[in-house]
N, C-alpha and C positions, 0 to 999 in steps of 0.2 A: 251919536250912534248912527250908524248907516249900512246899509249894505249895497253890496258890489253887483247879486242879483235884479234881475227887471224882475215886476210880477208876474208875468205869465213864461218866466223863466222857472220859475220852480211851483207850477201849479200842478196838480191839485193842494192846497197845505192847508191839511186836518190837525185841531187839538181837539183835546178830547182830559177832562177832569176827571184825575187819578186821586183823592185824598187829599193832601195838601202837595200835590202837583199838578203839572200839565205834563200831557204826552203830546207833541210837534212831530207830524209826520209829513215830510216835503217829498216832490221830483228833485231827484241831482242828473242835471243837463251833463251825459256823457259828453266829456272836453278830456283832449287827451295831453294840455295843461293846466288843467286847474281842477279843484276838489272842495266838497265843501266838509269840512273837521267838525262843525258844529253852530251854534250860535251863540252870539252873546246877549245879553237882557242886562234891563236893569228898571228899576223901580222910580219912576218918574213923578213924583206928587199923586197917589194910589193910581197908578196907569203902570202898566209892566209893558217897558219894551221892549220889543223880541227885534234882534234881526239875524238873519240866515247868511253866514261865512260863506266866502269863496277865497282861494287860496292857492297861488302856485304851488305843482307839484315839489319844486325843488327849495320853497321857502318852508323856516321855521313857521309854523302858523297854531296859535292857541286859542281854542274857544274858549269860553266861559264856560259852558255845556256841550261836551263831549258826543257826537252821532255814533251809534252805532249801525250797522249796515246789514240788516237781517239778511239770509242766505236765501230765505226764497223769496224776497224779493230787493234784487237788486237794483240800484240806484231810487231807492227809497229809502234814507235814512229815515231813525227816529230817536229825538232826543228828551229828555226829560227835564225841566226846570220847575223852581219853588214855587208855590202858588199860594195867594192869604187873598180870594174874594177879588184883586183888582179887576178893573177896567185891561184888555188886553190890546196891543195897537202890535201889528205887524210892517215891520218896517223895510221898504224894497228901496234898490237905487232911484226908482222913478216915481214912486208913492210911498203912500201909508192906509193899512187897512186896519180896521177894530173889527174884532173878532170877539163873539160868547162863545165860553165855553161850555 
């Protein structure tokens, strides 16, 4: 898993524990070729890895977890993913952070 982001490419990035999820709320760096659709994760030996999409405008591009783009605040998506207790690690092209929720 990897992402195309540096970290302080998409800072500030807030979760915040919903029930049995997370709420992921990142900066999307105005680029007026690329977008970020969402992130993917996946469950790594109880460690959940998130990483944050980046994606040509003119490519097919599918997250795992879908952004949605609130209207008043723009290029701040927020996405939503499963949550069971793991350990959380945020995964950038240049690092990796663990995050509490």
């Amino acid at each position: 898993m990897r992402s195309d982001y540096k970290k302080n490419d998409v800072q500030p990035v807030k979760i915040e524990k919903a029930g049995k999820s997370l709420q992921i709320t990142y900066h999307m760096p105005a680029e007026s070729l690329f977008y970020s659709p969402g992130v993917d994760f996946a469950n790594d030996g109880g460690v959940l890895r998130i990483a944050i999409r980046r994606c040509g405008i003119n490519d097919k591009c599918d997250a795992m977890a879908k952004a949605a783009m609130p209207p008043a605040e723009p290029w701040t998506p927020k996405v939503t993913v499963p949550y069971a207790g793991e350990k959380v690690v945020l995964v950038y092209a240049d690092s990796e952070e663990t995050l509490a929720p």
